[in-house]
N, C-alpha and C positions, 0 to 999 in steps of 0.2 A: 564380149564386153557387156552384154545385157545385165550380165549377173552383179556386174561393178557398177552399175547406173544405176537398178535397183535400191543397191545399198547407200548413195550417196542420198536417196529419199528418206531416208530411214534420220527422224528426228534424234532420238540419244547420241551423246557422244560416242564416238567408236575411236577405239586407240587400234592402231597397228604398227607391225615392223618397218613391214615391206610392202610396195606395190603388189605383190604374187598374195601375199594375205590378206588385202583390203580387195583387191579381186575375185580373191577363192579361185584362181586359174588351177586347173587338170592339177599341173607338176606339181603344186604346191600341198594340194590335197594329195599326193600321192608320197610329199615328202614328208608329211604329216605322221606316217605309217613306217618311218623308216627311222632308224636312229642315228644314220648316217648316208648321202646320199654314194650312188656307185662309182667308184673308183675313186674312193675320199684317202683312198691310200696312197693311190698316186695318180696324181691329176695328167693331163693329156701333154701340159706345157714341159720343152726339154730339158726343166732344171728337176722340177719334181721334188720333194719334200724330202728324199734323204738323200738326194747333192746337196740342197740347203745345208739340210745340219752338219754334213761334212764340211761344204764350206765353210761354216761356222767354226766348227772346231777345230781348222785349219786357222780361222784368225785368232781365237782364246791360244792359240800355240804358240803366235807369233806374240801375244802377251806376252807370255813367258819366257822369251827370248831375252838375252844381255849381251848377246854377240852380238854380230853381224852388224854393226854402225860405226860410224865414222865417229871418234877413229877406233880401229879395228885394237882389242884390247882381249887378255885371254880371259876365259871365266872358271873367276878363281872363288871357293866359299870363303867365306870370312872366320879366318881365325880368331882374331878380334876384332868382334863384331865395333862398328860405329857406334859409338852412343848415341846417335841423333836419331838410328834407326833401329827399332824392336819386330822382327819378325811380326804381319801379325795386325799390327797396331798400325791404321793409315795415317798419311801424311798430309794435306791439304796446303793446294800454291793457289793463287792467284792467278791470273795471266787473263789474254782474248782474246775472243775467234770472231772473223771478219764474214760478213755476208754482203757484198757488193760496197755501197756506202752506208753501212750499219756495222756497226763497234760492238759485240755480246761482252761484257765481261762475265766471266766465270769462277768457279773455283772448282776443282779437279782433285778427286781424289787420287793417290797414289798409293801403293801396294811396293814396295822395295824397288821402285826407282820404275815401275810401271803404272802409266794411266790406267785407271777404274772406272770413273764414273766421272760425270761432268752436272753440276749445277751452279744457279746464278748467281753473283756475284751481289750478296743483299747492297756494298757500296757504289754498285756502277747504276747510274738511271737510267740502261735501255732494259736492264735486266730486273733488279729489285728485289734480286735471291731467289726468279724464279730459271726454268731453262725451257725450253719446248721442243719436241721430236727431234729436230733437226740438230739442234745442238748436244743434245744426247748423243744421239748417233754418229755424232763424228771421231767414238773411240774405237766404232766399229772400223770407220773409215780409216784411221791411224794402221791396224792391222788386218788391211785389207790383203789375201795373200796373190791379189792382181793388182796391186800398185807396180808400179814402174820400180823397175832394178835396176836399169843399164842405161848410157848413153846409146843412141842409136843413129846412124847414118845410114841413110837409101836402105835401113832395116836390119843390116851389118852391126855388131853390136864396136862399140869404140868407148872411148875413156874420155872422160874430163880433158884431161892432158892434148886428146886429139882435136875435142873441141876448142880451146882455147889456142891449137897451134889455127886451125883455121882463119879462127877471129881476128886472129893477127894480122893477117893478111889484109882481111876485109877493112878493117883496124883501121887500116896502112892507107888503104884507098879512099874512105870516106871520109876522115879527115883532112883529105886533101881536096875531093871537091866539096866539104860542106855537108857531104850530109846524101845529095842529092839519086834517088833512086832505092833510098833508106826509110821502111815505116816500121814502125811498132803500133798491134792490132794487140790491147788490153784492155782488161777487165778494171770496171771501175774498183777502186778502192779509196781507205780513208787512211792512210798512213803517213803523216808529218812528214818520215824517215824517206820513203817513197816519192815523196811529191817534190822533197826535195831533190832528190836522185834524178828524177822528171826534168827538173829544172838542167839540172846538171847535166842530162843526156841531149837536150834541146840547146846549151852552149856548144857542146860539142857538136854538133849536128844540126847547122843551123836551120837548114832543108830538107833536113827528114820529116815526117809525119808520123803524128802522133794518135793515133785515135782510139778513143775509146768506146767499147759497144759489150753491152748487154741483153741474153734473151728476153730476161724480167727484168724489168728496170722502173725506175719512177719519174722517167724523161718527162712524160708527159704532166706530171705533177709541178716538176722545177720550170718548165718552159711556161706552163700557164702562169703561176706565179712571177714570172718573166713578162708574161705580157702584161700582165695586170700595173707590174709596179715597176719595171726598169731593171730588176735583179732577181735572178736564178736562186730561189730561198726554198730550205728544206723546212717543211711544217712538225710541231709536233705537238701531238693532241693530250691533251688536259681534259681526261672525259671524268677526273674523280669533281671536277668543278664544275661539272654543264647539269643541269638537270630536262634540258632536252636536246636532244642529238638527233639529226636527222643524216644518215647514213645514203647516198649517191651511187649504187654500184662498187662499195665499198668492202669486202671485206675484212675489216679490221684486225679482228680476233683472231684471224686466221694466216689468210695469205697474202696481208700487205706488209711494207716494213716498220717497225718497231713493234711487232703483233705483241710480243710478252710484257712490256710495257704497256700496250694498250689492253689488255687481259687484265692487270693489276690494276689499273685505272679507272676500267670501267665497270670492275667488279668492287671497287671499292667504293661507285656512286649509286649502285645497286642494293647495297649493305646497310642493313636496319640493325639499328644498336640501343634505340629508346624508339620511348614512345612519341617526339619531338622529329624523328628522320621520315624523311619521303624518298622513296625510289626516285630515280631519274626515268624517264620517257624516251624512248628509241624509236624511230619511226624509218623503216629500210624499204626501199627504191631498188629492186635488182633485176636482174633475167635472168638470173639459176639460184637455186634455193643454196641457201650458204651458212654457216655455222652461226656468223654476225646476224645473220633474215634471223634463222631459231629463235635468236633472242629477243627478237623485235618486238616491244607492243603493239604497232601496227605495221604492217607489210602490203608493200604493193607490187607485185609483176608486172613487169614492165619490160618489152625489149633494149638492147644496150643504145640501139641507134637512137632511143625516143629519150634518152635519159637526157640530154642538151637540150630539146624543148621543154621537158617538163621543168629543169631547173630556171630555164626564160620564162617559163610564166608562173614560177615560184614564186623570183625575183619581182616580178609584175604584181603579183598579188598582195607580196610585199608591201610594195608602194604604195598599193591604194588602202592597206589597213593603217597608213599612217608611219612606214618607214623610211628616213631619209637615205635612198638609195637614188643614185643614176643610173634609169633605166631605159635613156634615149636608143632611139634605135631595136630594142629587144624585141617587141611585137611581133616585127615581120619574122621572127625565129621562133617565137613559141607555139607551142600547140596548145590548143584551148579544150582538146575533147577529153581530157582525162576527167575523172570524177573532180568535179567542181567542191562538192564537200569534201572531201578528201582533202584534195590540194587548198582549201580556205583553211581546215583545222587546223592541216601543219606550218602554215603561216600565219594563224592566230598563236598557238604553241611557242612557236619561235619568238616571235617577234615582243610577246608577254615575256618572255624569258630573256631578255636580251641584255646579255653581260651573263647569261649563265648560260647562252645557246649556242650548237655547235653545227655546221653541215660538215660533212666532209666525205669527198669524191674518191673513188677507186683509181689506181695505175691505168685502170682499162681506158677510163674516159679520156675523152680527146681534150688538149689543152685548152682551147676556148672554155671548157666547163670549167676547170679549174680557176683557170682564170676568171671567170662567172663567179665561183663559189669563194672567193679569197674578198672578193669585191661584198656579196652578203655576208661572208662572217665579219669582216671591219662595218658593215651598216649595224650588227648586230653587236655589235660593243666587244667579241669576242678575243678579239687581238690582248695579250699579254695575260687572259682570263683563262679561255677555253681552249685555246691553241697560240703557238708561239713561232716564230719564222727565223732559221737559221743561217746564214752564211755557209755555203759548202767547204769550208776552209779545212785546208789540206787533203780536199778531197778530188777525183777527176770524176764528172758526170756524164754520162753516156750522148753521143751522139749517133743517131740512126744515120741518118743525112750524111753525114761524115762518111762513115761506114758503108753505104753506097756506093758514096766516089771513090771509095780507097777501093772497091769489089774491082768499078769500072778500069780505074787505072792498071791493076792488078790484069783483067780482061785485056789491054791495050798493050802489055808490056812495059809501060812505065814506070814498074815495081821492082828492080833489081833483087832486092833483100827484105824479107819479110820477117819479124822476129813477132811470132804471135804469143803473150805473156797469156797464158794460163786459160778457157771459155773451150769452147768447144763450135766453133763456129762454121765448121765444115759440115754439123748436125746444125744446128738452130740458128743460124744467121742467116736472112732473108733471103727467101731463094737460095738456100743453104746446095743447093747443087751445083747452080749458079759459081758459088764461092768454090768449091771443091774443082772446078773447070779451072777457074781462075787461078786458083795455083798452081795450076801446071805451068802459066806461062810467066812465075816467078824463078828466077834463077835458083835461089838461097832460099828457102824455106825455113824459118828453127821456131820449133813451138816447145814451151817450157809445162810441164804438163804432168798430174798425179798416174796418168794410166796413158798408157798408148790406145789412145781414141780415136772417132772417124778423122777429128784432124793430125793426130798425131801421123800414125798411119800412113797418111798423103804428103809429108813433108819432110824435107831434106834431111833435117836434124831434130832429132827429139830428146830434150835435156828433163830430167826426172826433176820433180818438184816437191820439195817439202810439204810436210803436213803443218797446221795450224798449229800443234800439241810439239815441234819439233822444232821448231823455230825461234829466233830473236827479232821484237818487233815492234810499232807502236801503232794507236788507232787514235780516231777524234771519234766520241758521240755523236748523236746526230746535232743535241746541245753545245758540243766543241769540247765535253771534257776529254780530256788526255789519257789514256790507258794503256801498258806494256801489255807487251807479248815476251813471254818468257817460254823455252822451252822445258818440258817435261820429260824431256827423253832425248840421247841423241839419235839424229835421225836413221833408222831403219835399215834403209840403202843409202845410194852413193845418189840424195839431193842435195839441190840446194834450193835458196828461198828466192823469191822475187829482187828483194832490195841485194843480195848479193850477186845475182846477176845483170839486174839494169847497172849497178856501180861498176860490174867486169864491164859492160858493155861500153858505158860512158868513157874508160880510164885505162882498158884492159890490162887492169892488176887488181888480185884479189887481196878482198878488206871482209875481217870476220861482219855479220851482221852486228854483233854485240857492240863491235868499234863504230860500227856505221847509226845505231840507235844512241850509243851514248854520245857520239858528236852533235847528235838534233837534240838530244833532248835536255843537253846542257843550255841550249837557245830557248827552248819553246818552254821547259821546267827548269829555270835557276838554279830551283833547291837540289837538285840531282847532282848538281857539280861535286858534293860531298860525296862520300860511301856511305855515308850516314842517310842523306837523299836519297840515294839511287836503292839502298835497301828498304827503306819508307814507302816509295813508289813499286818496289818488287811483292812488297807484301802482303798495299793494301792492292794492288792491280791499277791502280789512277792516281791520277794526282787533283789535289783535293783543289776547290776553287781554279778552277781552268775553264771552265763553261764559259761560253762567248754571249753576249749582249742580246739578247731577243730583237729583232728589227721588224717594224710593219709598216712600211712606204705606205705614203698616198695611192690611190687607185686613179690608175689613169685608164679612165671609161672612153674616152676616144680610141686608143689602142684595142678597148678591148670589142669596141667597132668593128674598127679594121680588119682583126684576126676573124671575127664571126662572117664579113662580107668576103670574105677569103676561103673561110672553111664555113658554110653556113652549115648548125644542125640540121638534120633529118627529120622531118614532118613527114615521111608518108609512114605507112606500117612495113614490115615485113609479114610476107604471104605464103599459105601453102603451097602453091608455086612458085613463092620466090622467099625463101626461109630465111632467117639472118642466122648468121654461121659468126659462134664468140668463143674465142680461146681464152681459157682459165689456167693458172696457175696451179702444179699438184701439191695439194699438201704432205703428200710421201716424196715426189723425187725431185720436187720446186722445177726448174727447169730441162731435168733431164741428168743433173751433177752428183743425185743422190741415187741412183738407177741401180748402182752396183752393190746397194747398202740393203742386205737381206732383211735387215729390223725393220725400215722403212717400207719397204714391199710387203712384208707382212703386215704390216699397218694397217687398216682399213681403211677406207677413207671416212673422214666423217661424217658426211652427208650422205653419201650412197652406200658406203660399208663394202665399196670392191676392193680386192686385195691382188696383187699383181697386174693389172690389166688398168684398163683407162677404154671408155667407149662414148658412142654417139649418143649424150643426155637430152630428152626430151622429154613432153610429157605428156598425156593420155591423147588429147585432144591431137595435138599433131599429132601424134603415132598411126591415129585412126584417119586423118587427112592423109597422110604419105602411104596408108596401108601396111604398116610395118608394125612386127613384134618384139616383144623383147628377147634381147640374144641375138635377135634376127641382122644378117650381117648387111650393110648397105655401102655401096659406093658413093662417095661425095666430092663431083667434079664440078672445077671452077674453071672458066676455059681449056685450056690443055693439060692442067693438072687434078690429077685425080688419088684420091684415098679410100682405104675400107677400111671402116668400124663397125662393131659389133652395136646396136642399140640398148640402151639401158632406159625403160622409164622412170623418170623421175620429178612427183609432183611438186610441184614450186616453180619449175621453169617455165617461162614467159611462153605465152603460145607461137609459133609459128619459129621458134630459135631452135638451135641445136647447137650444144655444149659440147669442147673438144679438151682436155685437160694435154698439155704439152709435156715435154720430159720423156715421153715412152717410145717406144720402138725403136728403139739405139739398137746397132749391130757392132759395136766396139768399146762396149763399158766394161765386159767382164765377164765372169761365168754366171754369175748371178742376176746381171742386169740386160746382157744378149737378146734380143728377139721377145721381151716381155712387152706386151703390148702395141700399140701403133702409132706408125710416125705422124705428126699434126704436119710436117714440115712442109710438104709439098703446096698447101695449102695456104701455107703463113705466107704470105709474102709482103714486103713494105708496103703493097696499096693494101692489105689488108691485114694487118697486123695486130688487132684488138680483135676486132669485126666486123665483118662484111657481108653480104650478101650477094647474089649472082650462082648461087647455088644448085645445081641440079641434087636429088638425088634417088639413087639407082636402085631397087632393094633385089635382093636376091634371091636363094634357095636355100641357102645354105646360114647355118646360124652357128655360134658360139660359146664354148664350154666358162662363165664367167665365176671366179672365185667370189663367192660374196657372202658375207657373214649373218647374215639375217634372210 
């Protein structure tokens, strides 16, 4: 390391790639000399770069395909050809695709009755015409050739048919006691059609349980704002209108929700057009170096656990430059050692700015901050300017807590019948082995599901699931506008969609989706009761003027007391014997759902630039505290559970943390996403779910072949 200390004396700027070239380490001087490193032909890992491309060209096949979908139809050429359709010449729909409670609209090219390409929808406002990785990549997902084909019982392949004779049964029995020994374990969404079907399954079943749970989610963002004002309000940020933004462990740009909107936003407050515009001021708060830090005029590292005091004595600093903020109580929570100039600019910054200033906290942090940080941006005149707070309407929001008790009851035998809607919670639900134990002492297991995955796998019945491109359907923005989902294709195999089988479940008789979207949306959009409506709304993707009313309650600072004497921030440090351990969201596989999508895997990451793989992020400093290399493999045990990662250095990360990006090391996503990197899971568990510390870790001998592009 002598040679990298040296150089960080060295006054001139120095630009570099990578850690290994701002070092000059052996390898990198050796790869210097090389034009390609050895065995670039095919790497160690069992997929290796020409299964990729096979698999690939296994799903460009399935493009091409016009069979094999419901309903099964012969493929005949066109004698006379359609006039509507010119060999050749693409066709452009409307429609959207759902990310938990986030509404994308899109518009999709089509190629003779096949999706092409997917970009944003310039009329819907989470999108604004533009798309991002994930929504690209979901034509990949459409002909993926490991999607689910079959009904599956105890692994047995069976029919539709068999399933719905069972249901009958079950049918038969839960409506007669109510409900009782009956959950459904689903994924949030935002669908009118849905939520109404919810409702509808909850008449029927007055004593079933309902829960909803998320790997990624923004629980921790609705619940702070919960505490703050009395009401569970979804925020959304207006960064073309702040001219200073001070960023919390936030991601924005990247890996929070409404990232593509917030990209358009904030690149549009960034953008000099005369000689009369001023850029906007970004000041980022984080513990891993992040795409949102890049951008930042001023950045600070900082561990995750310390990020609640330093917003408490933001907040404090606040107050005393003269902003009317309630900040009874916050003292005894804030930390006072961070750089005092630092922490005064960006609350001179702010609080000059006020009615143009914005703070805003990442998913990671814990609700108290949120709560904290909803509280400064209404001192800061921000509310209806700079950020706007929405009612989750038609939407279900994640409950952890919930999902717990449904694990425990599940554990107890108090769970007859399990119908888990779509997630993959056998992999990423807390204690996720935990959860896979627990099903066994479920009678009835049916999970609805695109691939037979670790929970598929372990459960009674596995019913195949439509794709987003294949369906009929509706969504709310995070604003409340209204947007269809229209199919682009019929579906593939023998799925079906979410709202057609919670309505089987509710009612057990099947109703097309198409009938079940035009019954809500004659309620919730009037105008649709035409054909003239309903083809208006098909066109443009939304329906125009449906956004819901911006709300920004009172701050109720006693509460937000309470929750901090409850949960109080964390004032000590994390230490090279006691390291704080922070799970990150992947920008290739988000939770592990994108794992089996080969364009995503080849992605590199943005920040670190690895490709297939996911490791232990630290940086110089700790590396050389714990004695470890990079590549270098180590074990990281947290009482009786333990993991190994490969380390990656990476400077930007707070000292004494180590970064774990979740989503990888699935052993049931596919041929493409199988045994690609490692599992965060053992790790994650509900007392530790953001991040934690208690960390031992282990280093070993042996070190790691990492794909990385720089």
């Amino acid at each position: 390391m002598s040679s990298l200390k040296n150089k960080e004396k060295v006054q001139a700027t120095k630009y570099w790639r990578s850690y290994e070239q701002l070092a000059e380490t052996p390898e990198f001087k050796k790869l210097l000399h090389r034009e390609f490193p050895e065995g670039a032909s095919e790497f160690t890992d069992p997929i290796g770069r020409r299964k990729f491309m096979s698999l690939m060209g296994a799903s460009m096949a399935l493009a091409g395909l016009a069979g094999c979908r419901r309903p099964v139809e012969k493929i005949v050429p066109y004698v006379k050809a359609p006039e509507e359709i010119i060999p050749g010449v693409p066709k452009y729909y409307a429609t959207t695709l759902t990310l938990a409670t986030s509404a994308y609209g899109v518009l999709v090219e089509s190629h003779e009755g096949r999706p092409t390409k997917i970009e944003g929808n310039e009329l819907h406002p989470s999108t604004l015409g533009r798309a991002n990785a994930l929504l690209q990549a979901e034509i990949l997902n459409l002909y993926d050739p490991d999607r689910s084909k079959f009904v599956l019982n105890a692994g047995a392949r069976k029919t539709w048919d068999d399933f719905a004779a069972f249901w009958a049964g079950q049918y038969e029995k839960y409506t007669a006691n109510g409900g009782a020994g009956l959950a459904v374990l689903a994924e949030s969404f935002t669908s009118p059609t849905l939520f109404r079907l919810k409702k509808q399954f909850q008449r029927t079943f007055p004593k079933a349980r309902w829960v909803t749970y998320e790997s990624v989610s923004d629980e921790n963002i609705h619940e702070g704002v919960r505490i703050a004002t009395g009401k569970a309000l979804l925020p959304k940020y207006h960064f073309d209108k702040a001219s200073v933004v001070l960023s919390l462990d936030a991601d924005f740009l990247q890996t929070e929700s409404e990232s593509i909107h917030n990209n358009k936003s904030f690149a549009d407050s960034r953008r000099i057009t005369s000689e009369h515009d001023s850029m906007s001021r970004l000041y980022v708060v984080e513990p891993v170096f992040s795409i949102t830090g890049s951008m930042a005029d001023h950045r600070l590292s900082l561990q995750a656990r310390q990020i609640g005091a330093f917003t408490a004595a933001l907040a404090l600093e606040l107050k005393k430059q003269g902003l009317r903020l309630d900040t009874s109580g916050l003292a005894d929570y804030a930390q006072h050692d961070f750089d005092k100039k630092w922490l005064a600019a960006v609350a001179e910054d702010l609080r000059s700015a006020a009615g143009k200033a914005l703070v805003v906290a990442g998913r990671r942090q814990p609700a108290a901050v949120h709560a904290l940080v909803y509280a400064i941006n209404k001192a800061l005149g921000a509310a209806g300017k700079t950020v706007s707070w929405y009612e989750p309407v038609d939407k279900t929001l994640p409950d952890r807590k919930a999902t717990m008790a449904l694990i425990d009851d599940m554990a107890r035998g108090a769970v007859s019948t399990l119908f888990i809607l779509g997630g993959n919670p056998a992999y990423d639900a807390p204690s996720a082995s935990r959860f896979a134990a627990a099903m066994r002492k479920v009678e009835n297991s049916i999970h609805l599901s695109s691939h037979v995955n670790e929970t598929s796998s372990r459960a009674t019945w596995h019913l195949p699931r439509t794709h987003g491109l294949e369906q009929w359907g509706d969504a709310r923005a995070t604003d409340g506008t209204v947007s269809v989902v229209q199919p682009l294709i019929l579906p593939l195999y023998g799925a079906f969609s979410d709202i057609e089988v919670v309505n089987f479940l509710s009612t057990n008789t099947h109703e097309t989706a198409h009938a079940l979207v035009r019954k809500t949306m004659k309620k919730a959009v009037p105008a649709t009761s035409t054909d003239k409506g309903w083809r208006k709304i098909l066109h443009d993707g939304l329906a125009e003027k449906t956004g819901l009313s911006a709300k920004a309650p009172a701050v109720r600072a006693s509460a937000i007391s309470r929750a901090l004497s409850s949960q109080p921030f964390a004032k000590d440090k994390a230490t090279e014997k006691n390291p704080e351990l922070v799970f990150a969201t992947s920008a290739s596989v988000y939770d592990g759902r994108y794992a089996n999508n080969g364009w995503l895997q080849e992605l590199p990451d943005p920040v670190t630039k690895i490709a297939w793989d996911n490791a232990a992020l630290m940086n110089r400093k700790t590396a050389e505290a714990l004695g470890v290399a990079n590549r270098q493999i180590i074990t990281l045990a947290r009482g009786d559970k333990s993991a190994r990662f490969p380390v990656w250095i990476l400077p930007g990360v707070a000292e004494n943390t180590i970064v774990l990006e979740v989503g990888y090391g699935r052993t049931s996503s596919g041929r493409v996403g199988d045994n690609v990197g490692f599992d965060v899971s053992p790790l994650r568990t509900s007392d530790s779910w953001d991040f934690t510390t208690g960390v031992q870790v282990i280093a070993s001998n042996e070190s790691w072949m990492i794909a990385n592009t720089q």
